[in-house]
C-alpha positions as CSV (number, residue, x, y, z in Angstrom):
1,X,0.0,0.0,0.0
2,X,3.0,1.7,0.8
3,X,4.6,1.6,-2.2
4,X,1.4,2.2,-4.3
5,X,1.2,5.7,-2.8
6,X,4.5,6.6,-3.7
7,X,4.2,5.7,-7.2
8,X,1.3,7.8,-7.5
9,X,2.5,11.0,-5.8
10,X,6.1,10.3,-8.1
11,X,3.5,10.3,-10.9
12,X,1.9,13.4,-9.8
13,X,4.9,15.2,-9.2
14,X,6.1,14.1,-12.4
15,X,2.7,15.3,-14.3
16,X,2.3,18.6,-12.7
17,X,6.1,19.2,-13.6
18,X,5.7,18.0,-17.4
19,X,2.6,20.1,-17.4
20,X,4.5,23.4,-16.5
21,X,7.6,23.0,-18.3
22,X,9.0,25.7,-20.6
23,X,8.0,24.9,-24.3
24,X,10.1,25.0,-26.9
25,X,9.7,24.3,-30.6
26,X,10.3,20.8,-31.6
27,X,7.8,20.9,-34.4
28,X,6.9,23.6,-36.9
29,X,7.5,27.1,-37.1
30,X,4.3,28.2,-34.9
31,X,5.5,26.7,-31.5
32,X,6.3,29.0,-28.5
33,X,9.7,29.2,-27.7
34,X,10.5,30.4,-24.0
35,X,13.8,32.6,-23.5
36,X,16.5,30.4,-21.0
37,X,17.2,32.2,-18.1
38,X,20.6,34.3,-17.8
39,X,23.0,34.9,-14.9
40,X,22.4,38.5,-13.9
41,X,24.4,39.6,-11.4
42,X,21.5,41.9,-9.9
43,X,19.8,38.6,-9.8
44,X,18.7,37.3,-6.2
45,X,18.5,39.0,-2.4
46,X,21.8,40.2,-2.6
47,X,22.0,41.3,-6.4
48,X,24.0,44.5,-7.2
49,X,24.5,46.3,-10.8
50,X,28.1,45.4,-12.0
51,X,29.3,49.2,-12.7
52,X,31.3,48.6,-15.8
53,X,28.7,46.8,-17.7
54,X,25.7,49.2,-17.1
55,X,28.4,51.7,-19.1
56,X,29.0,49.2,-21.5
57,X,25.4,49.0,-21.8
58,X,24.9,53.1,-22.1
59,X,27.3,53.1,-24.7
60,X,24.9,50.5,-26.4
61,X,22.1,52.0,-25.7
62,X,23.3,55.9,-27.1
63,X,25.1,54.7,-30.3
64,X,22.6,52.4,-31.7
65,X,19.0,52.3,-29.7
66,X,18.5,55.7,-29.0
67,X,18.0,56.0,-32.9
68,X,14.5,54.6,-32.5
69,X,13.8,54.4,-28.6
70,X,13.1,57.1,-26.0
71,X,14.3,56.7,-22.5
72,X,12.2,60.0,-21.1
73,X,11.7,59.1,-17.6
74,X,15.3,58.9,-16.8
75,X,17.2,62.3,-16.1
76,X,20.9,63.0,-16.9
77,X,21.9,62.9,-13.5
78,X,20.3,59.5,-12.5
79,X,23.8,58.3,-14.4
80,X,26.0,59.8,-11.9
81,X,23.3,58.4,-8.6
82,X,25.2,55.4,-6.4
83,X,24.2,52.1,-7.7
84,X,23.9,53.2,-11.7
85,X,26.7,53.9,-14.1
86,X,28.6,56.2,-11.6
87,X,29.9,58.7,-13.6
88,X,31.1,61.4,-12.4
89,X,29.6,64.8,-11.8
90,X,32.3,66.5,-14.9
91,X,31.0,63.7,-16.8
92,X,27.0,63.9,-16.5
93,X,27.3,67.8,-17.2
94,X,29.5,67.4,-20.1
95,X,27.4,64.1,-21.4
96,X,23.7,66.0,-21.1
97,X,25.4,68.9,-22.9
98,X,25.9,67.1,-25.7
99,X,21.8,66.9,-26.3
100,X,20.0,69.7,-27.4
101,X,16.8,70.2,-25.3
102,X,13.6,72.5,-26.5
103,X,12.9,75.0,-23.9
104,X,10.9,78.3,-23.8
105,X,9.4,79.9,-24.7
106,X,11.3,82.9,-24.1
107,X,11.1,86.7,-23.6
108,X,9.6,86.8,-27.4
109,X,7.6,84.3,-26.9
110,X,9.5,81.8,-29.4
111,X,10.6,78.5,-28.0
112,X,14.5,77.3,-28.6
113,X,17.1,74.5,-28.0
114,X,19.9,75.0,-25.3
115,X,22.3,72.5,-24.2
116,X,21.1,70.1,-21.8
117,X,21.8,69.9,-17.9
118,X,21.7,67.2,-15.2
119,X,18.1,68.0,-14.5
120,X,17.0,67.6,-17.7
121,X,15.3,64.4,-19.3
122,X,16.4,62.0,-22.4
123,X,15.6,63.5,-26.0
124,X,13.9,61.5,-28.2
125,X,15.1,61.7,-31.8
126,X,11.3,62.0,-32.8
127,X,8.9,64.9,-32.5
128,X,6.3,62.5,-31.7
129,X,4.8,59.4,-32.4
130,X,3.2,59.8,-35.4
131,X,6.5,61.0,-36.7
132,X,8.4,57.7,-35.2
133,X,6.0,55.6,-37.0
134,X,6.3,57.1,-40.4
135,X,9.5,57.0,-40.1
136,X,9.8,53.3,-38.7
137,X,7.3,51.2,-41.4
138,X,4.3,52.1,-39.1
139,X,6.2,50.3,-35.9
140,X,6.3,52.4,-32.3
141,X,9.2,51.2,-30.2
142,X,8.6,51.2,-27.0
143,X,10.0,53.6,-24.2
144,X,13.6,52.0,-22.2
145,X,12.7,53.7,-19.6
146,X,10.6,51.0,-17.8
147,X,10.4,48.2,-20.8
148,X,12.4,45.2,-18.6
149,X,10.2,45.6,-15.7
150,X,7.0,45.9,-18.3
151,X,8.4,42.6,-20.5
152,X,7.6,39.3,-19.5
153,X,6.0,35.7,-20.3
154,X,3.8,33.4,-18.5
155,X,6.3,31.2,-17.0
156,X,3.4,28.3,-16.5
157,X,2.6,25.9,-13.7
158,X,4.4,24.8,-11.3
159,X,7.1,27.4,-12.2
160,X,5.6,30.4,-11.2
161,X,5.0,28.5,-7.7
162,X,9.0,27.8,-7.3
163,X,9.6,31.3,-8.8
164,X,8.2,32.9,-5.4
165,X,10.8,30.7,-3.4
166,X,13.8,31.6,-5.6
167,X,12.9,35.2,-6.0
168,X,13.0,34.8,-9.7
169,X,12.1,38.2,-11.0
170,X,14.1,38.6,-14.2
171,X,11.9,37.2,-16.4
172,X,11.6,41.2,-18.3
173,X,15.4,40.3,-18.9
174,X,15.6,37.0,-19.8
175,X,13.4,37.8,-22.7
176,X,14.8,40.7,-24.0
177,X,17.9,39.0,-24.0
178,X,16.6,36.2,-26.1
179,X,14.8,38.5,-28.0
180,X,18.0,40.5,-29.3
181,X,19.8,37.6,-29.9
182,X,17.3,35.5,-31.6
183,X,16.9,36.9,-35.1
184,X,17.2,34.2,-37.6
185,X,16.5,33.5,-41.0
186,X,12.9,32.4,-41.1
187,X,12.1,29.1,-41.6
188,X,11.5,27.3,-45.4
189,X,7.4,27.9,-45.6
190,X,7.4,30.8,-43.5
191,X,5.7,33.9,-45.0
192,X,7.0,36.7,-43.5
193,X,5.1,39.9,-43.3
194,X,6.1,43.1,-45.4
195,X,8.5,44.7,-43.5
196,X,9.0,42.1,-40.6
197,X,12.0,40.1,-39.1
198,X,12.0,36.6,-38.0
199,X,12.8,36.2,-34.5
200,X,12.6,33.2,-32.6
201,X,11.1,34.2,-29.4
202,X,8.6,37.2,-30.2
203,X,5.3,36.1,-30.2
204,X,4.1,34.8,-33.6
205,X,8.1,35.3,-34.9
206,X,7.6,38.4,-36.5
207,X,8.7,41.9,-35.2
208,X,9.0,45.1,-37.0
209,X,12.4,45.8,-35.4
210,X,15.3,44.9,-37.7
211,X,18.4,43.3,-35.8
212,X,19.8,45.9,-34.0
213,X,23.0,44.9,-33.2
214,X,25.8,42.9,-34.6
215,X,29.6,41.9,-33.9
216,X,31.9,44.7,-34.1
217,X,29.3,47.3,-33.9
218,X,30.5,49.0,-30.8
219,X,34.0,49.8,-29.7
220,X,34.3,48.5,-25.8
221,X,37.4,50.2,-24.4
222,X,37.8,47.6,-21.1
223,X,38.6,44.5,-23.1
224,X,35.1,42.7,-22.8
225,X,33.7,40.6,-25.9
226,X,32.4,42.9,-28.9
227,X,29.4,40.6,-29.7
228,X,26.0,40.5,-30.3
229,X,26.1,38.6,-27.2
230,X,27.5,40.7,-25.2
231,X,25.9,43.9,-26.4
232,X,22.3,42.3,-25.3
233,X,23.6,41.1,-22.0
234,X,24.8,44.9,-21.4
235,X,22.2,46.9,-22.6
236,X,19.7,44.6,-20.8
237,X,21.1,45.4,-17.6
238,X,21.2,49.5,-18.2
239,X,17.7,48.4,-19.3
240,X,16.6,46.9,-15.9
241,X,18.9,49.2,-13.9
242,X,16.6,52.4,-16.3
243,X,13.4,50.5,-14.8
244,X,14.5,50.2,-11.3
245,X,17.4,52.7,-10.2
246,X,16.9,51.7,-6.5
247,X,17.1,47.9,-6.7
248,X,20.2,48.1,-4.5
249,X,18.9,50.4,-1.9
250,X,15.6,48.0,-1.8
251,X,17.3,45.4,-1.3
252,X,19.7,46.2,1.4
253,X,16.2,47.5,3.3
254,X,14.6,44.4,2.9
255,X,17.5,42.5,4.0
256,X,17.8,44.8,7.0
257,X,14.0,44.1,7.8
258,X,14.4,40.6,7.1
259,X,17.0,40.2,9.7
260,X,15.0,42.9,12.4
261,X,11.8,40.4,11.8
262,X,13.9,37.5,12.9
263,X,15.9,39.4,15.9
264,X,11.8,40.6,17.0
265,X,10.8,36.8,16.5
266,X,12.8,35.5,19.0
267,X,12.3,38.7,21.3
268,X,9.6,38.3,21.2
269,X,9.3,34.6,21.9
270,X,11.7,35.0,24.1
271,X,9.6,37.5,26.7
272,X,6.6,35.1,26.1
273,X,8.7,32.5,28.1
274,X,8.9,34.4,30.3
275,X,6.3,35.9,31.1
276,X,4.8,32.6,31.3
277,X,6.9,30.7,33.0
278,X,5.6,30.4,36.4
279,X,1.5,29.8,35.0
280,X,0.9,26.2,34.8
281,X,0.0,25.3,31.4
């Protein structure tokens, strides 16, 4: 009897697990293809940016995405705020500088550009949207400043239960990773739409957005790989660090209220003893 119930919870266990694993696309071109998960080093309780890549990943993200993309909720100075990019003060005032931000209007009346400050926002390159579509086959890319934190996929049952015990969060990141480095020549049978790329992880494999990047595209100075696999891994991370500025301050409070919970648990248990000691239970 024993040994009957153990084969059936195995073949539970087994079931549910089958029934929540990732898909991938064995067969045909239509098949759902989830993105692996990356080692991020802000990953986990006690994740922190890595300094040098979230540069890396600005240099990415100013030579070649800020063509399309805005990043308008993130000011100048946020790049020179502990836990970012940490440049220095000289270096946010002469980087913002470099922009040329509409102001006004002035004592005529008549708006202008100015060199931009610390305080000041990201451009965009486009006057608005309508103008970014024309100009981008009818296609809107999406804002940096919050898109890892507002990407993500359905990570299925039982996952998403084990997700909440590993404090797997990086699911935005995972998939734009995959998605930046999973542009491939479509399939034989595959009828691609006018104007659209094949990529292996978007949703139905088509995306308006050509390949962005490729090997040799950006000149690292620090020695680190210049490949489309790196680029994606660096300009995910200024991506999530963009969407969340403060992960390392929240983490170090939570961690510090973790640890007060615990020290108040056993207070607190603790004074219960005794208080109770000498009533007869």
């Amino acid at each position: 009897m024993v040994t009957m119930i153990k084969v059936c919870l195995a073949a539970l266990l087994f079931g549910l697990i089958a029934l929540g694993a990732p898909a991938k696309a064995q067969e045909g071109h239509d098949s759902i293809i989830l993105p692996q998960r990356q080692n991020w080093t802000f990953a986990g309780p006690f994740g922190r940016f890595d300094q040098a890549q979230l540069q890396r990943g600005f240099k990415v993200f100013r030579e070649v995405c800020s063509n399309c993309h805005a990043m308008r909720l993130v000011p100048f100075r946020a790049l020179g705020q502990p836990g970012g990019p940490n440049f220095s003060e000289a270096q946010v005032k002469a980087l913002a500088a470099e922009y040329k931000i509409k102001d006004g209007p002035n004592d005529a009346g008549d708006m202008f550009e100015r060199p931009g400050r610390p305080s000041d926002y990201f451009p965009w390159n486009f006057a608005n949207e309508q103008q970014a579509r024309a100009a981008l086959n009818g296609a809107l890319p999406p804002d940096f400043s919050v898109l890892a934190k507002a990407r993500s996929y359905e990570r299925g049952f039982p996952w998403f239960i084990f997700d909440a015990f590993t404090q797997y969060q990086e699911q935005g990141p995972d998939y734009i990773y995959g998605l930046l480095t999973g542009y491939s020549d479509p399939p034989a049978g595959v009828e691609m739409g006018s104007g659209m790329n094949y990529n292996r992880i978007m949703p139905g494999h088509q995306i308006a957005m050509a390949q962005p990047l490729s090997d040799g595209q950006v000149e690292y100075t620090d020695g680190a790989p210049q490949t489309v696999h790196q680029y994606s891994k660096d300009v995910v991370a200024f991506m999530m660090w963009a969407a969340e500025p403060h992960l390392e301050a929240r983490k170090r409070t939570g961690l510090s209220v973790f640890l007060f919970l615990i020290v108040l648990t056993g207070l607190l248990y603790y004074t219960k003893r005794k208080v109770w000691a000498d009533v007869a239970h």
